[in-house]
N, C-alpha and C positions, 0 to 999 in steps of 0.2 A: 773766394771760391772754396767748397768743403772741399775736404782730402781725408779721404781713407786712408787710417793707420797703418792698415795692415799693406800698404803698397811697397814702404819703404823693404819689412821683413822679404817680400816677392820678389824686390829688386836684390836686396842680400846675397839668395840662396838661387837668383834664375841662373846664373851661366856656370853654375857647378853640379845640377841636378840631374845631369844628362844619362850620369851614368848610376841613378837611382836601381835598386832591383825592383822588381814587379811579379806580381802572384800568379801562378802556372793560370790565370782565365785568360792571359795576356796573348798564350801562346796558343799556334794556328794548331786549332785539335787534327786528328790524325785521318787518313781517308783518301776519297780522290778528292783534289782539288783541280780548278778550272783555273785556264789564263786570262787574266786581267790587264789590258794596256790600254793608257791613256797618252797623248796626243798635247803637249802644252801648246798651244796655238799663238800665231802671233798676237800682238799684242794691239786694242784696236786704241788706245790711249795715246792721246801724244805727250811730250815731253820734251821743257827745255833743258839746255846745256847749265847745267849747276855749276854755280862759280866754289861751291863750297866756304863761305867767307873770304875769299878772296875777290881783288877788285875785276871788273867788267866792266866793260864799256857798251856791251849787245849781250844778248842773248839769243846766239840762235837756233830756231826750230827744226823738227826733226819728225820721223815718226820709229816706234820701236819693231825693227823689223823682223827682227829672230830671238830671243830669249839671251844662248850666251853670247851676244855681240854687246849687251849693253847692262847685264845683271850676270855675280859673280856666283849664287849660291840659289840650290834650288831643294827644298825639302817636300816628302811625299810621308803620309801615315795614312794604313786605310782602319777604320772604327769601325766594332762589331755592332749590333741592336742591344747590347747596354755599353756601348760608349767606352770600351775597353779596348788598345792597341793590338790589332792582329800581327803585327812583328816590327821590330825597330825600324825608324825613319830608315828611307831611302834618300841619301842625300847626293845631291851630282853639284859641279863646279862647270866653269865655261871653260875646261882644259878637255873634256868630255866629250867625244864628236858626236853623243848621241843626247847631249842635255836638252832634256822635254820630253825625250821620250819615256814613258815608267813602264814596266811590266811588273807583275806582279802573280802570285799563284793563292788562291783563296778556295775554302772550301764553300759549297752551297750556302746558303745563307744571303741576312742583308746588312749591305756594307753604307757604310758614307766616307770617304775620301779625301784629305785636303791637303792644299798644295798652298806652300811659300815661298816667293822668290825677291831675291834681293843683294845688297854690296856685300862684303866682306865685313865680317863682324857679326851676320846676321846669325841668330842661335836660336835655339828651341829649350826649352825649360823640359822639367818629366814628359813625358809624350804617353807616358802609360795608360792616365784616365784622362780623355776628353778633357773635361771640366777642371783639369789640374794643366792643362797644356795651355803656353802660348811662346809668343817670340817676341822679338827683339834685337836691342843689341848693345845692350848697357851703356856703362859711363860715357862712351861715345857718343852717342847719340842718333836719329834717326838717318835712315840714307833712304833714296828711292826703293821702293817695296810693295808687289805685289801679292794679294792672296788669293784663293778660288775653293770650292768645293764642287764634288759632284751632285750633293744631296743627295736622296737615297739611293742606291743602287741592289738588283738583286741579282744575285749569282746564283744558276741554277744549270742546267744540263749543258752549257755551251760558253764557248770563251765568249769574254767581252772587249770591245774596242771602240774607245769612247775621244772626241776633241773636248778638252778642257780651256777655257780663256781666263785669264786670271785679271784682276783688276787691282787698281794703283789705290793702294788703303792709306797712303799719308798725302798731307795738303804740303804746298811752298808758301814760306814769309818771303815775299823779296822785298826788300825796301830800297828803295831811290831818292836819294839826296840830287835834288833838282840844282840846287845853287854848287856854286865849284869850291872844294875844301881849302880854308887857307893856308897858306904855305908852314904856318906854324903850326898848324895839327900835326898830334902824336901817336896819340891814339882811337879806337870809337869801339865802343861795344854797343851790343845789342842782347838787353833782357828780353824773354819770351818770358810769362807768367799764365798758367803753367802746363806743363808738358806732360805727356803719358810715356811709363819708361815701357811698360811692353802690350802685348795685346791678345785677346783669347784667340786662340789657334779656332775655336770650332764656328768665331760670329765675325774676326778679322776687325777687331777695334778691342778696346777696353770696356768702353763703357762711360756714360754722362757722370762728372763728377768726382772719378776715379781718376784722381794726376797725381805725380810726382812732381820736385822740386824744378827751379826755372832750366829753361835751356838758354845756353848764353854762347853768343858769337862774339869775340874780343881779338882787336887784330892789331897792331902797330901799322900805319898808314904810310906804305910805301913811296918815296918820292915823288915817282910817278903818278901817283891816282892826285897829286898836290896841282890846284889849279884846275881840276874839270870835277863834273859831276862823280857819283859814285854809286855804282847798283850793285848789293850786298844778297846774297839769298840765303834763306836754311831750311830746308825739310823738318818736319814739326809732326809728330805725332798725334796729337790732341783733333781732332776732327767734329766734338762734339760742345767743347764747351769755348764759350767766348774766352779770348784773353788779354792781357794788356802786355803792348810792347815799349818796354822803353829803352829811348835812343840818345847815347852822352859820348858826344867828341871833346876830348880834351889835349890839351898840350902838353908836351915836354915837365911843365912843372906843377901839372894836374888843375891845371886854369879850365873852368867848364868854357868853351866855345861854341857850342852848341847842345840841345838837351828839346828833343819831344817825348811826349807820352800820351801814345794813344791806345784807348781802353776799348773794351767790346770788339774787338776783334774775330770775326768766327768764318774758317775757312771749311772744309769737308774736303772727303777726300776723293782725292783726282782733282783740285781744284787750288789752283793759285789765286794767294790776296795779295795785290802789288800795294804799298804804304808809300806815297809819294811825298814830296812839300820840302820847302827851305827850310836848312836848319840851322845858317848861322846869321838872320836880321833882326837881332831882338836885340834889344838896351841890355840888357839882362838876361840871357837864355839858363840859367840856373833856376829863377824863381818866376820867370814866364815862360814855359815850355810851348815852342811852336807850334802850329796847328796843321797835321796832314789828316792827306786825303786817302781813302779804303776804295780799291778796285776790287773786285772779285772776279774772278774766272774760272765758271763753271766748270769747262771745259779746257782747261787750263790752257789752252791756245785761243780760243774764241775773243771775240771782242768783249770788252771787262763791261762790266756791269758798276756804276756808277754807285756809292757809298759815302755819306756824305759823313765825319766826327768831328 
């Protein structure tokens, strides 16, 4: 898969750039300005309960009713017509009793708007020029995350008062180990190949092509998950390009027990890919990697749509 060089430098410098300066066009010029409030609306996407690498046995469903009951961080910039920040992010948290709601004061003019929301860790890189803004959440890696814009808007002789809906930009890997783990599993990790570390603030993705290094789930296997099935998930930024996941349980004294590797993977976002299938019946699971199966869901709750690898 290519990889753009310059992604690693973006990843360097994104969670320290915040407090960049920026050139007096940055700033709201002088005059009467008019009131601007947006409205972040509930959310119409559903969404499971994320085990975050930890074991599960269900997954149960839900819908996202109010913004901060189930998302920690919410960011607002509004961009003038050359794409330059009319004043520093608006940022609210779910401690907030008014999080969703934005007001704002702008002069005449036309504006475009964008909002992101998401866990704790979520960051924004320079916010100054559009085209130099995006977010994320570094080393850490992706948590549930929505974004929205208003697309144009004009500000002219009266306040404005807008509902904003914001929509779920990262997909779910969950994988499901169908057979029961055996008693002498150690540990299992999970390669993703490969991931996007952040995303343009003004299109809410990165971009086809454009990823960073793998993301990895690695977990020491609890007593308890020993003897039954095992359902593993991780939020994945990458929405555009297929990837390959590979899956290696091994034991106490790095004995492979099990080992698949399934390739072309391609979820989008708001959309879970379940990887199901046995992982420990093979003579040899180190140099014959199992064979699972690719669900998809659109609709990340909807009935899965059948994929056969």
């Amino acid at each position: 898969m290519k990889k753009i060089l310059l992604i690693p430098t973006i990843a360097a410098i994104f969670f320290f750039s915040c407090k960049r300066e920026h050139s007096a066009s940055n700033i709201s010029p002088s005059g009467k300005k008019y009131k601007v409030s947006f409205n972040v609306k509930n959310f119409t996407q559903q969404q499971s309960t994320f085990s975050v690498g930890k074991k599960v046995y269900a997954l149960p469903s839900d819908t996202v009713t109010n913004l901060p009951s189930y998302l920690d961080l919410l960011y607002y910039v509004a961009y003038n017509n050359v794409d330059r920040a009319m004043n520093p992010p608006q940022i609210q948290d779910s401690t907030m009793a008014n999080m969703g709601m934005i007001t704002d004061s702008l002069p005449a003019g036309n504006y475009r708007m964008y909002f992101v929301a998401g866990k704790k860790g979520l960051a924004l890189n320079s916010y100054g020029v559009l085209g130099e803004a995006a977010f994320g959440y570094g080393p850490a890696g992706w948590q549930d995350t929505f974004w929205g814009t208003t697309g144009n808007v004009t500000v002219g002789n009266a306040n404005i008062n807008k509902d904003i809906t914001l929509n779920r930009v990262v997909t779910k890997i969950e994988l499901q180990i169908l057979d029961n783990i055996p008693a002498n599993a150690d540990s299992l990790k999970i390669t993703i190949q490969y991931d996007d570390a952040i995303m343009f603030f003004d299109k809410g993705y990165l971009g086809p092509g454009s990823t960073s290094p793998a993301a990895v789930v690695a977990i020491k296997i609890p007593d308890a998950a020993k003897g039954h099935p095992l359902t593993i998930d991780k939020i994945f930024g990458n929405t555009l390009d297929p990837v390959t996941v590979d899956i290696l349980c091994k034991n106490a004294s790095g004995t492979v027990l099990g080992h698949a590797i399934v390739n072309n993977v391609l979820g989008g976002q708001n959309t879970k890919v379940v990887i199901a299938g046995n992982l420990f019946n093979s003579g040899n699971p180190s140099s014959s990697p199992q064979s699972f199966t690719v669900k998809v869901d659109t609709a990340w709750n909807n009935t899965p749509l059948h994929s056969g690898f």
